[in-house]
MIBA-35436 format. One record per atom (N, C-alpha, C, CB): residue in one letter; residue number from 0; y, x, z. Coordinates in nm, 4 decimals, always signed. Atoms other than C-alpha are relative to their C-alpha. Glycine has a CB too. Layout:
N
<'a'; NUM; <Y; X; Z>>
...
//
This chain:
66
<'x'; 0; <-0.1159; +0.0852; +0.0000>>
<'x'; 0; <+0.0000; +0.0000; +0.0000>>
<'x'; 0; <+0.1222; +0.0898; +0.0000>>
<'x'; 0; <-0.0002; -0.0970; +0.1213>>
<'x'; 1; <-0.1045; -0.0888; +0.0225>>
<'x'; 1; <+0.3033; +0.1522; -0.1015>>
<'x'; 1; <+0.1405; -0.0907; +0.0707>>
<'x'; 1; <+0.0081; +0.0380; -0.1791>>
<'x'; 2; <-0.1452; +0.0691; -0.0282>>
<'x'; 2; <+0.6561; +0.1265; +0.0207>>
<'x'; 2; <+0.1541; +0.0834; -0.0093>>
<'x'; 2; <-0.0107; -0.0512; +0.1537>>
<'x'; 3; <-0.1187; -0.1056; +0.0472>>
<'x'; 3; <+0.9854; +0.2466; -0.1000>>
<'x'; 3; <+0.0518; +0.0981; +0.1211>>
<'x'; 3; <+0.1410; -0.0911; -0.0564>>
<'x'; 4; <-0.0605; -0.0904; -0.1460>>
<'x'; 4; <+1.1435; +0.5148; +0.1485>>
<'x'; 4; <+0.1215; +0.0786; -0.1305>>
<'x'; 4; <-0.1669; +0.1582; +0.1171>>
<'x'; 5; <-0.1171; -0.0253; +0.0600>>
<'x'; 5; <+1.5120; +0.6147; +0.0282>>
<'x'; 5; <-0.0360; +0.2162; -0.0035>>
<'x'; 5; <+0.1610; -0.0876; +0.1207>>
<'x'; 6; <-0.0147; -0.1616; -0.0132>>
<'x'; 6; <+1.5303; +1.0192; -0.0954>>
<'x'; 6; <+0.0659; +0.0700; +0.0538>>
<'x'; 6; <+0.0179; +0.0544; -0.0775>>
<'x'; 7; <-0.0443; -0.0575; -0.1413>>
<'x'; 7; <+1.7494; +1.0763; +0.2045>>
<'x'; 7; <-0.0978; -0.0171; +0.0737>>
<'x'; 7; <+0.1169; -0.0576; +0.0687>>
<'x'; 8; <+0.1123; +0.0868; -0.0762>>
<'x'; 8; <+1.4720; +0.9407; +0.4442>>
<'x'; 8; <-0.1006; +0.1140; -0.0473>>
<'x'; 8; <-0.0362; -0.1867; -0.0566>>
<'x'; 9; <+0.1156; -0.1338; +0.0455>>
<'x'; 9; <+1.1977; +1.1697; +0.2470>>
<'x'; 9; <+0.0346; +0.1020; +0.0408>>
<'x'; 9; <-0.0255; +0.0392; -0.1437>>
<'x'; 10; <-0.0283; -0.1536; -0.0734>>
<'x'; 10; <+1.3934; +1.4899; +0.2984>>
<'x'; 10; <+0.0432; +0.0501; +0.1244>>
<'x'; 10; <+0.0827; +0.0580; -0.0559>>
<'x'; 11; <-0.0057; -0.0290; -0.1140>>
<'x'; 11; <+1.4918; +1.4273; +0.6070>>
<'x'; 11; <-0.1519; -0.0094; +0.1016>>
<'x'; 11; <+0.1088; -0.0826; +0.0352>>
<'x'; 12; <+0.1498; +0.0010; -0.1031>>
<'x'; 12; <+1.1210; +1.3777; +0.7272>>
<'x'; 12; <+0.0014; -0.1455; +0.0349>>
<'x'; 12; <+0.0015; +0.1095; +0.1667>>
<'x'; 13; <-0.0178; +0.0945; -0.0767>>
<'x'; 13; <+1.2089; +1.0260; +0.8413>>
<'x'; 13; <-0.1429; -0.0967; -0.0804>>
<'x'; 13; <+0.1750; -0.0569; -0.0016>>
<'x'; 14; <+0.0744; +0.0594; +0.0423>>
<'x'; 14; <+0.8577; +0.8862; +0.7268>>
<'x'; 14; <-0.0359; -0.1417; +0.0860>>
<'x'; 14; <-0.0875; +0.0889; -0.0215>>
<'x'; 15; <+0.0769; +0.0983; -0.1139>>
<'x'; 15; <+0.7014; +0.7086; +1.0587>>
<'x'; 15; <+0.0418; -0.0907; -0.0072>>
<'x'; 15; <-0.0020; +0.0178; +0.1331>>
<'x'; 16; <-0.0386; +0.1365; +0.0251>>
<'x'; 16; <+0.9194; +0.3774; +0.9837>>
<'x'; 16; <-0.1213; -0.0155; -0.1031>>
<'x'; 16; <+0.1674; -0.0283; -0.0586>>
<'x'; 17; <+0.0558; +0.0381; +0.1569>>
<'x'; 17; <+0.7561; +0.3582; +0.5779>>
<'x'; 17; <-0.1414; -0.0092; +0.0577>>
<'x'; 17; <+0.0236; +0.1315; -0.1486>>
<'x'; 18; <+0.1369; -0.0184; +0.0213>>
<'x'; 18; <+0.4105; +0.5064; +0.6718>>
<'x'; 18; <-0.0369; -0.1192; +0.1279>>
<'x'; 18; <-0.0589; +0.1815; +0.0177>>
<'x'; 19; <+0.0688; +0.0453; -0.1196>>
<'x'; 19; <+0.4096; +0.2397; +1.0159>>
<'x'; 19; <+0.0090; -0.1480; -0.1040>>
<'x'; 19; <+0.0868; +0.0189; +0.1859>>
<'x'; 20; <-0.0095; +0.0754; +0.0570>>
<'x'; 20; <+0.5471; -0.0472; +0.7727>>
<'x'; 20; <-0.1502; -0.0155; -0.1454>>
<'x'; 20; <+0.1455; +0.0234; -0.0206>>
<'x'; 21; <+0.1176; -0.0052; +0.0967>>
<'x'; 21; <+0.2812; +0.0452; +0.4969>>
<'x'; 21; <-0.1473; -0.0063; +0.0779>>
<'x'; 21; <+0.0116; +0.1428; -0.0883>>
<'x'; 22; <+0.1767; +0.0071; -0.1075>>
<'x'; 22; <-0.0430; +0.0037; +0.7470>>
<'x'; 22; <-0.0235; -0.1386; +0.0218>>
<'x'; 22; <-0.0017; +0.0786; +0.1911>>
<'x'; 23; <+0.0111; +0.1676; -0.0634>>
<'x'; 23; <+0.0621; -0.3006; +0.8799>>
<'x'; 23; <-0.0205; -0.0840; -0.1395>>
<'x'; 23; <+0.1720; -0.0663; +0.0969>>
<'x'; 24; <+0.0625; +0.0705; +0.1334>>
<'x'; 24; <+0.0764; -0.4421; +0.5095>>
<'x'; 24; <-0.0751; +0.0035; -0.0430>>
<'x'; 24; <+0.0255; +0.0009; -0.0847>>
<'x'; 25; <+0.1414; -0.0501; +0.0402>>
<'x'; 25; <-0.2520; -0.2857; +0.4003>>
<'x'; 25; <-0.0693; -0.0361; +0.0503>>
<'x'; 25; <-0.0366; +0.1056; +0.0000>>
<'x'; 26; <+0.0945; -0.0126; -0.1339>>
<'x'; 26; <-0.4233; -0.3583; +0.7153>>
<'x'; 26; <-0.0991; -0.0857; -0.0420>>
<'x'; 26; <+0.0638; -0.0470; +0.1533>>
<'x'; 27; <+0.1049; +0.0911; +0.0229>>
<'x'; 27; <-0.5981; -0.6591; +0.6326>>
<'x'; 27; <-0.0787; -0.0135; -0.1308>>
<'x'; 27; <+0.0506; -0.1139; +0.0241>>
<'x'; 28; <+0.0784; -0.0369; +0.1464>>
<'x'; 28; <-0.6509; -0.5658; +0.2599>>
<'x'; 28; <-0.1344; +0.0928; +0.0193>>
<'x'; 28; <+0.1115; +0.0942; -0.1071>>
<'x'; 29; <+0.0587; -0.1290; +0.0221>>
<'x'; 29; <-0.8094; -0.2207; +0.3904>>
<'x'; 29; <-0.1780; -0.0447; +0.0918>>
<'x'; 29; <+0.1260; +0.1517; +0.0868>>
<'x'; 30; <+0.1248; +0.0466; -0.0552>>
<'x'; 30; <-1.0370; -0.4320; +0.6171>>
<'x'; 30; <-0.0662; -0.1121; -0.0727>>
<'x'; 30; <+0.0207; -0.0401; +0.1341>>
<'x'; 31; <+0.0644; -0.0015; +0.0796>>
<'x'; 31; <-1.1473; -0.6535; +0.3555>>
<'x'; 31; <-0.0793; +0.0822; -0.0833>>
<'x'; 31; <+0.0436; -0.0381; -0.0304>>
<'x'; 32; <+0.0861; -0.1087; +0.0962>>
<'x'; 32; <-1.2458; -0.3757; +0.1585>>
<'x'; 32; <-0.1111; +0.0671; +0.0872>>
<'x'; 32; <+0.1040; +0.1315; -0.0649>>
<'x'; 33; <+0.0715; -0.1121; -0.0841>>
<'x'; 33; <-1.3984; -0.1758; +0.4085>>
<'x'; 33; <-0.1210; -0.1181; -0.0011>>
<'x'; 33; <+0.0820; +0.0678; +0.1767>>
<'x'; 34; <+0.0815; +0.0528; -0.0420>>
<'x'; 34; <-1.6197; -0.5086; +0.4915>>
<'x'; 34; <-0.1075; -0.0062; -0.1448>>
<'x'; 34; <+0.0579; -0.1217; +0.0719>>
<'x'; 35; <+0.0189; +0.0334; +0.1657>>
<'x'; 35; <-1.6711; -0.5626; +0.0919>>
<'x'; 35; <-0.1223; +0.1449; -0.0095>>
<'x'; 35; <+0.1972; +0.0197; -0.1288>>
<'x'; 36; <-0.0058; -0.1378; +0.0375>>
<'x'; 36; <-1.7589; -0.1861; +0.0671>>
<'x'; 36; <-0.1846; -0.0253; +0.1269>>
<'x'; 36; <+0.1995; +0.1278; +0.0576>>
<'x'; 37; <+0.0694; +0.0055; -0.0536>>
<'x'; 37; <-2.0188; -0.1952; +0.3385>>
<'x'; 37; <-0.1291; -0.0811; -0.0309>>
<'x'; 37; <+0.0567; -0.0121; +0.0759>>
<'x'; 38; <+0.0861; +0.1267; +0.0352>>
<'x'; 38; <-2.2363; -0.5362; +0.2385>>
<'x'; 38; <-0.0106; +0.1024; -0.1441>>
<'x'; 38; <+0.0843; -0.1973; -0.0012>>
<'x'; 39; <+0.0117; -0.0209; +0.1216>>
<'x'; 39; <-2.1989; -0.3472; -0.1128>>
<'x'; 39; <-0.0759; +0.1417; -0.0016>>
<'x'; 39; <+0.1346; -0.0110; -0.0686>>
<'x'; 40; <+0.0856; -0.1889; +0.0375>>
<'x'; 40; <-2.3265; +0.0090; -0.0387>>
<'x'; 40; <-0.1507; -0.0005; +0.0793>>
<'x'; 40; <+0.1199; +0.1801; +0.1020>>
<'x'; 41; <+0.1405; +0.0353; -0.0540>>
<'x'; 41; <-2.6612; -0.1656; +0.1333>>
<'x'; 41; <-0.1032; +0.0055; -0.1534>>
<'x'; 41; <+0.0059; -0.1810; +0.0880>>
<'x'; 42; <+0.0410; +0.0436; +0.1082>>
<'x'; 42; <-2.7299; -0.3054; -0.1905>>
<'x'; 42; <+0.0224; +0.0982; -0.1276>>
<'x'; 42; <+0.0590; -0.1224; -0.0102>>
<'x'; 43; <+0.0268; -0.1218; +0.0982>>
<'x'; 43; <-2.5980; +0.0205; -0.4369>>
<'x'; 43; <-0.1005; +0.1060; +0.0602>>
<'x'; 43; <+0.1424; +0.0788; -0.0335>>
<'x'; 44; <+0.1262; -0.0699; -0.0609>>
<'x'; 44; <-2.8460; +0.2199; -0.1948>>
<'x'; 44; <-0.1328; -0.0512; -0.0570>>
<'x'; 44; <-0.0049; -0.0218; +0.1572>>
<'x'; 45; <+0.1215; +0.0645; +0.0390>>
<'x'; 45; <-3.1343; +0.0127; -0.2789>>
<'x'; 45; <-0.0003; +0.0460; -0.1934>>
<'x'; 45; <+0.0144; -0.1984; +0.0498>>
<'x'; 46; <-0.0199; -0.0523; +0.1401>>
<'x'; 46; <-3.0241; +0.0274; -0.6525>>
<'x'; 46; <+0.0068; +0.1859; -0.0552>>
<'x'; 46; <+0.1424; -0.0699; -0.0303>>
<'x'; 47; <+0.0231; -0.1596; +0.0384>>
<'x'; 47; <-3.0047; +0.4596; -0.6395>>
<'x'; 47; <-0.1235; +0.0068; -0.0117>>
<'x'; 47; <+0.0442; +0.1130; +0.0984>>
<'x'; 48; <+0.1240; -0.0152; -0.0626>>
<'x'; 48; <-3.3527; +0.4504; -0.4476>>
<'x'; 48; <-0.0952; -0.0381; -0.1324>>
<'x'; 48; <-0.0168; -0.1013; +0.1431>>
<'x'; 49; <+0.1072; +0.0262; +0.1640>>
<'x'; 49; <-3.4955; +0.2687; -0.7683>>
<'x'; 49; <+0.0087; +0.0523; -0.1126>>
<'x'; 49; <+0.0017; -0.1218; -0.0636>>
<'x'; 50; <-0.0219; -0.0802; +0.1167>>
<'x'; 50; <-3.3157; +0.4134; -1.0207>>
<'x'; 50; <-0.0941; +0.1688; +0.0231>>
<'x'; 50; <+0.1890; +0.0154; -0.0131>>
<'x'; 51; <+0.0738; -0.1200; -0.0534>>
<'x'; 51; <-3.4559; +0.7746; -0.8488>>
<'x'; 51; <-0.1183; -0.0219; -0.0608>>
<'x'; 51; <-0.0136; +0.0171; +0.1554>>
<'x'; 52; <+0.1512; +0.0542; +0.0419>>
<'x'; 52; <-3.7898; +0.6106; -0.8539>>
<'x'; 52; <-0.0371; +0.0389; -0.1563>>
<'x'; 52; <-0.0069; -0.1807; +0.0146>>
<'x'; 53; <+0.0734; +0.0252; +0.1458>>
<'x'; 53; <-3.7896; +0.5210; -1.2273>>
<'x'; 53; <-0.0016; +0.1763; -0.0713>>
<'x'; 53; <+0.1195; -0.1386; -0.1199>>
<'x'; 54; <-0.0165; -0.1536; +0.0263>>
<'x'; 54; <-3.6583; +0.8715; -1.3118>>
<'x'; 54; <-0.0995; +0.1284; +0.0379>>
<'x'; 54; <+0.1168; +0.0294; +0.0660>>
<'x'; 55; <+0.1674; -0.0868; -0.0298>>
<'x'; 55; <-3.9586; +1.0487; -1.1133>>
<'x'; 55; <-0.1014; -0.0439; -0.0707>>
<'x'; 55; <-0.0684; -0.0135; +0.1492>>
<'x'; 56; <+0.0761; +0.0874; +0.1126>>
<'x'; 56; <-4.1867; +0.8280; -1.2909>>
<'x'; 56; <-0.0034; +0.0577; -0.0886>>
<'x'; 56; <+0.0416; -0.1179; -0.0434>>
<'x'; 57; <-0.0632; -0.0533; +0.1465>>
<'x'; 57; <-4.0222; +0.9101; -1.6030>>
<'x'; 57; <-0.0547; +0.1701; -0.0547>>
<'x'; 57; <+0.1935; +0.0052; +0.0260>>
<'x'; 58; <+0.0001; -0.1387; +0.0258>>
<'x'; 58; <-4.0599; +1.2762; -1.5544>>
<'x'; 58; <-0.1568; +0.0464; +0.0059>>
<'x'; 58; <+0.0964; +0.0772; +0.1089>>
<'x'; 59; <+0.1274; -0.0041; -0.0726>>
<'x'; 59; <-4.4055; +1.2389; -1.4147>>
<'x'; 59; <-0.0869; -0.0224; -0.1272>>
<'x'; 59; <-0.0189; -0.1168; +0.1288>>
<'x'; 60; <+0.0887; +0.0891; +0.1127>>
<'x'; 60; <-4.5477; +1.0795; -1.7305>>
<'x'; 60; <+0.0537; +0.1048; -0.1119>>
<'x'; 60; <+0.0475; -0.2004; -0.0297>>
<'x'; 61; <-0.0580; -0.0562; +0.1068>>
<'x'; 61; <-4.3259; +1.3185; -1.9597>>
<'x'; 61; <-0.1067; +0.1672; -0.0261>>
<'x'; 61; <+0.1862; +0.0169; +0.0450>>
<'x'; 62; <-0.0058; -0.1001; -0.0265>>
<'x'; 62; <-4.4584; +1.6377; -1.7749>>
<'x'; 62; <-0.1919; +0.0073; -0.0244>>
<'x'; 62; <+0.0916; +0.0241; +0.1404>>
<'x'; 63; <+0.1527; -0.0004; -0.0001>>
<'x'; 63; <-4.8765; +1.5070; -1.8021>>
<'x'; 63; <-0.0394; +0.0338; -0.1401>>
<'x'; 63; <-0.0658; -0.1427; +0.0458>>
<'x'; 64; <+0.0439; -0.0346; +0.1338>>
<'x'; 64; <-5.0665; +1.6503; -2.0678>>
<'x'; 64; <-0.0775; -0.0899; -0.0695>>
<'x'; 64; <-0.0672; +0.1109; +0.0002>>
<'x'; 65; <+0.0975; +0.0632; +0.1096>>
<'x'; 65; <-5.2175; +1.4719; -2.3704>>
<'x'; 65; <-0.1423; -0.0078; -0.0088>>
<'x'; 65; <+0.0198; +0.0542; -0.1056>>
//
């Protein structure tokens, strides 16, 4: 989440307003995601684990002799 901060403000260092204002707006986006992200990397785990699989397989059958 972005938020403007004036180029006086930048060079003077004066961030901690922008970066405390930019959290609080994000906040509930970043915890959707995070929840999204979680339920979703159960299920791309399962999907590596097989893909792996087929790929050993694959190699297994490539590497047997005639």
């Amino acid at each position: 989440m972005g938020v403007e901060l004036s180029r006086e403000a930048y060079e003077a260092g004066e961030w901690a307003g922008a970066v405390e204002e930019a959290w609080m707006k994000g906040r509930d986006r970043k915890r959707v995601r995070s929840e999204l992200s979680a339920a979703g990397g159960a299920r791309r785990s399962q999907e590596g684990k097989e893909m792996a699989r087929k790929v050993v397989e694959w190699v297994e059958k490539w590497r047997r002799p005639e």
